[in-house]
Phi, psi and omega in degrees: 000123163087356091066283199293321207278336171283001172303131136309174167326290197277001176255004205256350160284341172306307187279340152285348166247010123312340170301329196096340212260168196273146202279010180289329203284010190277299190316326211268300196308299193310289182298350163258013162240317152222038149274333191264324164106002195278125164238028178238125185290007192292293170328340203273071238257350172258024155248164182282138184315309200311304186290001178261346187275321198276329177299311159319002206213330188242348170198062172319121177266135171229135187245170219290100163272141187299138163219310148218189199230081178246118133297132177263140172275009153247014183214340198086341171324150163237128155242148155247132173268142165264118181254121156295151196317335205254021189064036240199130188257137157227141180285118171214181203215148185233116176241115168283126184225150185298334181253033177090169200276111173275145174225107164257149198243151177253154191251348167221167173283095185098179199198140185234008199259027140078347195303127200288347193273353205239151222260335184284067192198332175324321189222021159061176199258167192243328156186180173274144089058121156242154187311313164315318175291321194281329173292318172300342166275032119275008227219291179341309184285278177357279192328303189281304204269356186047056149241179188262125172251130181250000138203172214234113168291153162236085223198347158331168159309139165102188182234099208302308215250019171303301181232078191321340201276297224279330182281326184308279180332289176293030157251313180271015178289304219278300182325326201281144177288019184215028169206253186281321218068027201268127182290161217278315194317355201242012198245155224196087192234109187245162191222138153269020184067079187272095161318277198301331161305303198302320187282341176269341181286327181298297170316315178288005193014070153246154188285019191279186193253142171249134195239141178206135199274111177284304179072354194198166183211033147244179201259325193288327195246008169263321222259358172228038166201330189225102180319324199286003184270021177257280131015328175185131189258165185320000000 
């Protein structure tokens, strides 16, 4: 489910001229899932039915439905729970700042790296995350409040650099000049410091930011509150 919408560009042309079709509608496809934000092909109105029946028939979307809403009355902040296609809940926060609209997003259902402070962790994790979900509590959100959001915490329920190829995916969904466009400089990806993500991430030279939550400021009393400090030390 929702499958199609973590494609790139170049897998999404692959999958449209399997189709028999021509490779501009790849392009056509990419921007009405995330420039436009439309995940119903009913909508898409400049592809041909025949090819909105079949997609619709072979890679059915269900998009992020809203279960609730708290707002705050002294900043505006929202948080929202999400129910994914499989009844699965996710978190994600709509924060307004003067210097424009923040969204943290969560990258798993759940968390297994144990950290005592923290409540998604509670019931170890139940899956990742697809790259479409995590671009979708942001589109969700746009949608619902019709505001622009321009930067992106990853900083949710789960551990972003767990399962690195998929967050790696949603930065260059969320990143492309032909979808939000949001820059890397305004993308926001935290760890509890997984070594070997950071240094294959360090690598990928992209310009976002990495933030990693220490909490402590010895390996012994960071090592009673966050299990990966036995595993890997200040």
């Amino acid at each position: 489910m929702n499958e199609i919408v973590s494609l790139n560009i170049e897998e999404l042309e692959k999958l449209i001229l399997s189709y028999g079709e021509s490779k501009f509608r790849a392009k056509q496809l990419f921007e009405w899932f995330h420039k436009k934000m439309v995940w119903d092909y009913q909508e898409m109105s400049n592809l041909p039915i025949k090819l909105r029946e079949k997609l619709a028939a072979d890679y059915p979307i269900m998009p992020l439905r809203i279960v609730e809403k708290l707002e705050s009355k002294l900043d505006g902040t929202i948080k929202y729970l999400f129910e994914l296609w499989d009844s699965h809940i996710i978190e994600s926060v709509f924060m307004r700042y003067k210097h424009g609209n923040s969204v943290c997003i969560s990258s798993q259902v759940g968390c297994r790296m144990g950290c005592k402070f923290c409540a998604s962790t509670l019931e170890g994790r139940v899956r990742n995350l697809m790259p479409s979900e995590m671009v979708g509590q942001i589109y969700a959100i746009q949608r619902d409040t019709d505001e622009r959001v321009s930067n992106i915490v990853v900083m949710g329920s789960g551990e972003p650099l767990e399962e690195l190829d998929i967050t790696l995916k949603f930065v260059h969904l969320i990143n492309s000049p032909l979808g939000q466009n949001i820059g890397s400089r305004h993308i926001t990806v935290s760890t509890c410091g997984l070594i070997p993500e950071m240094k294959r991430l360090a690598d990928e030279k992209l310009q976002i930011n990495l933030a990693l939550s220490l909490h402590a400021t010895t390996d012994e009393k960071r090592k009673a509150v966050m299990p990966i400090a036995y595993k890997y030390s200040i």
